[in-house]
C-alpha positions as CSV (number, residue, x, y, z in Angstrom):
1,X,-25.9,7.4,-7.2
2,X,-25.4,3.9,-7.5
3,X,-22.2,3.1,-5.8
4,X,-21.7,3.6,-2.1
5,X,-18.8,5.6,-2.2
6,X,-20.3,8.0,-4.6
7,X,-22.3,9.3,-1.3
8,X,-19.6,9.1,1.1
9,X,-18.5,12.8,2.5
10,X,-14.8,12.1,2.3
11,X,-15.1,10.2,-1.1
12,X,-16.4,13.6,-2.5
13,X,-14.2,15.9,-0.5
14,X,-11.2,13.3,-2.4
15,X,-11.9,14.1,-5.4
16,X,-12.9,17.6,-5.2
17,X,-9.0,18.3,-3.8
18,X,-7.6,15.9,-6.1
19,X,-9.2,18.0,-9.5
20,X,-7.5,21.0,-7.5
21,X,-4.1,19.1,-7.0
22,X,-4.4,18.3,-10.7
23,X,-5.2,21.8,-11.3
24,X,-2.7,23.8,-9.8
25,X,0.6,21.6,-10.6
26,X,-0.2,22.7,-14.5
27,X,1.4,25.4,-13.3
28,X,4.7,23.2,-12.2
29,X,8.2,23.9,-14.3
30,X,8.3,21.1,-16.7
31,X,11.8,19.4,-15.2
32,X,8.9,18.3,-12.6
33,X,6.7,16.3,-14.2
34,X,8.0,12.9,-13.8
35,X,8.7,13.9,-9.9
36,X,7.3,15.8,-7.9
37,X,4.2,16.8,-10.2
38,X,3.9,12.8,-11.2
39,X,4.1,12.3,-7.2
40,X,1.6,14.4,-6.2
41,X,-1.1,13.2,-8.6
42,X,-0.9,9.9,-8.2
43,X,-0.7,10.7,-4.9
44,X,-3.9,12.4,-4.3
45,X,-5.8,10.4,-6.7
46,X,-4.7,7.3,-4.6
47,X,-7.0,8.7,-1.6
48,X,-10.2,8.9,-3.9
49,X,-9.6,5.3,-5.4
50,X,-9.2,3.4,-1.9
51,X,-11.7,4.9,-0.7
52,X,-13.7,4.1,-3.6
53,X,-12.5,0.3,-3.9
54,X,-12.6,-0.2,-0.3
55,X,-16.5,0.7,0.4
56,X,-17.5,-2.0,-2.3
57,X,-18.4,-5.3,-1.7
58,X,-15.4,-5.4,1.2
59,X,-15.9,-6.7,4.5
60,X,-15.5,-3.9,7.4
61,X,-11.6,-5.2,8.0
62,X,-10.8,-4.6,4.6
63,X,-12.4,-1.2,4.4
64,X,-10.8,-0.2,7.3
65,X,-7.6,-1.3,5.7
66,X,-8.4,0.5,2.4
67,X,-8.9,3.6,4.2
68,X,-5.5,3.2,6.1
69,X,-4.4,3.5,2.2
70,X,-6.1,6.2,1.9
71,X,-4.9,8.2,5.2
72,X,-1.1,7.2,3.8
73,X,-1.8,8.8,0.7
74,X,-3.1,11.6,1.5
75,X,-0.3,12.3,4.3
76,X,2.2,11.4,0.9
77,X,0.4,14.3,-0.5
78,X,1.2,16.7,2.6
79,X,4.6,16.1,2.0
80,X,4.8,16.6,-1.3
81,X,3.2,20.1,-0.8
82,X,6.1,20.8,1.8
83,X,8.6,20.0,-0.8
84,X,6.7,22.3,-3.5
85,X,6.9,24.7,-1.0
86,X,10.5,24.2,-0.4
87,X,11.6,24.4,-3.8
88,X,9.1,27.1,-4.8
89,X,6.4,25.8,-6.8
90,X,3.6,27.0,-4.0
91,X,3.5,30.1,-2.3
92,X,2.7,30.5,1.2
93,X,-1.0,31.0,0.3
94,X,-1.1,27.7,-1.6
95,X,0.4,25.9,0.7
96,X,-1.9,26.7,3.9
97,X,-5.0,26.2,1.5
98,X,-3.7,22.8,0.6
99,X,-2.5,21.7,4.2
100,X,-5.5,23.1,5.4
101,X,-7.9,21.1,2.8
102,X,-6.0,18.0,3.7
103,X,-5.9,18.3,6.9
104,X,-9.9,17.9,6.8
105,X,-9.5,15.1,4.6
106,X,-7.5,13.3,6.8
107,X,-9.7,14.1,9.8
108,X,-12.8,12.9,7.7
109,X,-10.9,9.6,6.5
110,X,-9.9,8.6,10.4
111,X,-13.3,9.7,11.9
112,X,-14.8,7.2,9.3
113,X,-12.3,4.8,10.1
114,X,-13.2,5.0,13.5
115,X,-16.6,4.3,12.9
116,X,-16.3,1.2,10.9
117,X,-16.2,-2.1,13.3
């Protein structure tokens, strides 16, 4: 690995649940794809990216404000799963897998956050 993000926990965890995101809104009616499918993707792949950008060659402010990016994203993307689930594109299952995945994330993103002087 020869980037610093590369071995960064929530970096990988990002990106795991990012393929997944991409994944499962394949299955999203096409009248969604330049909203809420769009959304959601660009969404979730915004966490992995500031996380990435932000742990290289950035000062500890600014990779504390990258990962404030990162933490808005990926509560953009909890949202976005509350209106798939509102309009039926995720069943209950999907949703609580996702909200639960994320929910991580986001704990992951502010513990490291936290950590960072």
């Amino acid at each position: 690995m020869a980037f610093k993000f590369e071995r960064l926990k929530v970096w990988q965890m990002a990106i795991d649940l990012s393929g997944e995101i991409h994944e499962l809104t394949k299955k999203f009616p096409k009248k969604e794809m330049f909203v809420l499918t769009s959304q959601i993707q660009r969404a979730s792949d915004s966490v992995a990216l500031n996380i990435a950008e932000g742990s290289t060659g950035q000062t500890n402010p600014e990779f504390r404000r990258f990962l404030s990016i990162a933490l808005r994203s990926a509560i953009e993307v909890v949202c976005c799963f509350y209106l798939a689930k509102r309009r039926e594109l995720v069943d209950d299952i999907e949703f609580n897998y996702f909200y639960d995945k994320l929910t991580e994330l986001i704990k992951g993103i502010q513990a490291l956050k936290n950590s960072i002087k």
